[in-house]
MARRO-182453 format. One record per residue (C-alpha): residue in three letters; x, y, z. Coordinates in steps of 0.25 Angstrom, whole numbers, padded with zeros to 4 digits, always signed. Each point is the difference from the previous one (the first is absolute). Layout:
<sites>
ALAXYZ...
</sites>
This chain:
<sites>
UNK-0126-0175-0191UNK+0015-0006+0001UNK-0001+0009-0017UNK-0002+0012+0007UNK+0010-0002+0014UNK+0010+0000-0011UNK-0004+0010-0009UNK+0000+0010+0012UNK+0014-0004+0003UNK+0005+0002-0012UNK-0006+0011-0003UNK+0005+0007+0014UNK+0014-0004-0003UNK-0001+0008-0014UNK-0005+0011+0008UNK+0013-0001+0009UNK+0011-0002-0011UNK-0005+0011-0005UNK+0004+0010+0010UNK+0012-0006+0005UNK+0014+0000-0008UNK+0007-0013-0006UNK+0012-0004+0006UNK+0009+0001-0010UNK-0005+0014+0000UNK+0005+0003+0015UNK+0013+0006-0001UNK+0012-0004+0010UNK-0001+0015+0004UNK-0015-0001+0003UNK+0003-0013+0007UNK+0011+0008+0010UNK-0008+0012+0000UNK-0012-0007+0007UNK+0009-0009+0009UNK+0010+0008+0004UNK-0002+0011+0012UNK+0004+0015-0002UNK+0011-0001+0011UNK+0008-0011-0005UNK+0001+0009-0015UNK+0004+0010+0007UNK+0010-0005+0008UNK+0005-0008-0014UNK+0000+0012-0008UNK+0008+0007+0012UNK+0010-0011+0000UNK+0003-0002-0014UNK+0003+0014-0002UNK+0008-0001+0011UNK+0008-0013-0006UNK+0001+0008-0014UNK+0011+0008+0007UNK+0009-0010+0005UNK+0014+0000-0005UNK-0002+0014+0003UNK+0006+0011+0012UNK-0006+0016+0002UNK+0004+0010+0008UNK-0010+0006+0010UNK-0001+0013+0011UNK-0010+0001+0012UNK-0013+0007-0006UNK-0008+0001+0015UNK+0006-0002+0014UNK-0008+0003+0012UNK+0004+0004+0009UNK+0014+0003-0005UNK+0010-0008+0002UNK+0012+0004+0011UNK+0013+0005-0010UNK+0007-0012+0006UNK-0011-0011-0007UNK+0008-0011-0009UNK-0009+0004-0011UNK+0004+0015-0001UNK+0011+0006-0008UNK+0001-0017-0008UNK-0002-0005-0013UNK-0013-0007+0001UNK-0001-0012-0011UNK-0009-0010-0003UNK+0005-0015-0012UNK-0012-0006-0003UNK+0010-0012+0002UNK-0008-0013+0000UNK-0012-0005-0007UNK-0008-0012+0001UNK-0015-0004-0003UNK-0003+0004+0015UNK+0011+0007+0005UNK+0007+0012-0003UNK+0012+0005+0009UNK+0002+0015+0000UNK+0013+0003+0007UNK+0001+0013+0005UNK+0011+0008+0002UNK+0002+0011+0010UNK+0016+0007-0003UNK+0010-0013+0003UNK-0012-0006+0007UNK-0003-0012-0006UNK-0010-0006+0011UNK-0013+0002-0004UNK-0008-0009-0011UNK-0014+0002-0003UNK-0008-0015-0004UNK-0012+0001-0007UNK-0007-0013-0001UNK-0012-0004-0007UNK-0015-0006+0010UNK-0011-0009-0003UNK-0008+0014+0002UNK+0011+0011-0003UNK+0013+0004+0003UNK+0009-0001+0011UNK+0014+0011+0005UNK+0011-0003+0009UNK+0013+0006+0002UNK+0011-0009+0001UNK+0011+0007+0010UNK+0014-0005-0001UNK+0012+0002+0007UNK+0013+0002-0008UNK+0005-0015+0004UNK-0014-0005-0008UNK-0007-0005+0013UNK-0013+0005+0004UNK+0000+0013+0008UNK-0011-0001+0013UNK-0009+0010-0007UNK-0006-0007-0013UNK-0011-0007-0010UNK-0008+0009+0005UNK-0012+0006-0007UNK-0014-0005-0005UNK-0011-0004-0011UNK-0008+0009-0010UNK-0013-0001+0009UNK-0009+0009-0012UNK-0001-0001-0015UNK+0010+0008-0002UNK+0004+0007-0015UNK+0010-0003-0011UNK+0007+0012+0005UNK-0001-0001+0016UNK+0001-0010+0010UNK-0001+0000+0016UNK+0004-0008+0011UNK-0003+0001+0014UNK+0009-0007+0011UNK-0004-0015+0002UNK-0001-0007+0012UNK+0016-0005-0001UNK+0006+0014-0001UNK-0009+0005+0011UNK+0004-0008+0010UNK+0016+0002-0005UNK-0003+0014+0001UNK-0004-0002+0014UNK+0009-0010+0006UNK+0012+0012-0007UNK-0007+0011+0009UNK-0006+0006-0013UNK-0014+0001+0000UNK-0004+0010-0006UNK+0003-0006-0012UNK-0009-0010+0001UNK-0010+0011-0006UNK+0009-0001-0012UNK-0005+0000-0015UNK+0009-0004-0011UNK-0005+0006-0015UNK+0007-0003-0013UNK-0004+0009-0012UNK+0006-0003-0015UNK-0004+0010-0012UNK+0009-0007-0013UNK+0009+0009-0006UNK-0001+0009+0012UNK+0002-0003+0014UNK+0000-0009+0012UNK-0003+0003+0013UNK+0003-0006+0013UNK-0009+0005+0011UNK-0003-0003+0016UNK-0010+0007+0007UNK-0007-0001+0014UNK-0006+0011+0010UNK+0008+0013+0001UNK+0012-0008-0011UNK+0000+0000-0015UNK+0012-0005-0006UNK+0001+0001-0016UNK+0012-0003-0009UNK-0003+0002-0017UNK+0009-0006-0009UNK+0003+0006-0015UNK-0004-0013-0008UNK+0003+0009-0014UNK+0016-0001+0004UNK+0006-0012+0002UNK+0013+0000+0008UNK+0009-0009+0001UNK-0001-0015+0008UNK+0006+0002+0015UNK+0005-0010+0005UNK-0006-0014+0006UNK-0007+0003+0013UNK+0004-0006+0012UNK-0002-0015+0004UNK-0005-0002-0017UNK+0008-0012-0001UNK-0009-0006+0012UNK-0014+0006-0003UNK-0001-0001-0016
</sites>
């Protein structure tokens, strides 16, 4: 009896070996591939293109503005220009640059579940100007190419301790095609805001945003 209890086993554990890989045969990217989740890779593949441009400033122009903007909006008739200016493994810090306006800085930071955008608002003196670190998390999967983020809890209750509540309907969305362009866009009900940069021509680096020395 005990002869044939352990015949069985050994013949079932033959039978499992035999459809199930070694593993030395697993390979590191099997191994990622079933433990990661798809939002997290894109997110990662998002945020490392984004690092491979650091060093690095382009020119942009407003591709989509509804409604138009009045003749006397700061982001008319000025150079708009984004330096991918500082690079960590979960930062990255995107000044951007609106004419002589060196206020505004776009922080990207890596989630346990995505990504995160805030925009870093600075007055020319480097302390903090009442409107800032506002912006979200990714809350979807997201691609390599686009990421989105609506207003979190904190920047709506900014916006509506500043009388702007309407912006608490605000969604941030970053898009990077290599080579080609980056865009900045913010949309809500009635509002699409979208600013494309030419990644194919570098310009020269602008100067160090406002309050750098402090927030680097």
């Amino acid at each position: 009896m005990k002869l044939t209890f352990f015949a069985f086993i050994a013949a079932w554990a033959l039978v499992a070996s035999a459809g199930t890989p070694a593993l030395a045969d697993v390979t590191p990217a099997q191994v990622a591939s079933a433990s990661s989740p798809g939002a997290p890779n894109a997110s990662a593949a998002f945020f490392d293109r984004l690092g491979a441009l650091c060093g690095q400033a382009f020119e942009g122009r407003i591709t989509a503005e509804q409604p138009p903007a009045a003749a006397s909006d700061p982001f008319h008739r000025q150079r708009l220009v984004m330096h991918v200016r500082d690079c960590g493994p979960q930062e990255i810090r995107i000044p951007f640059h609106v004419g002589s306006d060196r206020s505004r800085t776009w922080v990207i930071t890596r989630t346990a579940t995505g990504l995160r955008l805030k925009h870093d608002h600075r007055r020319a003196d480097g302390s903090e100007d009442p409107i800032t670190q506002y912006g979200g998390d990714t809350v979807g999967e997201g691609t390599s190419t686009r990421q989105t983020f609506p207003a979190d809890a904190e920047s709506k209750a900014l916006f509506t301790r500043n009388d702007m509540a309407v912006s608490n309907a605000n969604v941030w969305a970053l898009e990077l095609v290599p080579d080609e362009s980056f865009v900045y866009e913010l949309s809500r009900p009635q509002r699409l805001f979208r600013v494309s940069f030419d990644l194919a021509a570098p310009v020269p680096l602008p100067p160090p945003p406002w309050g750098a020395g402090d927030v680097k």
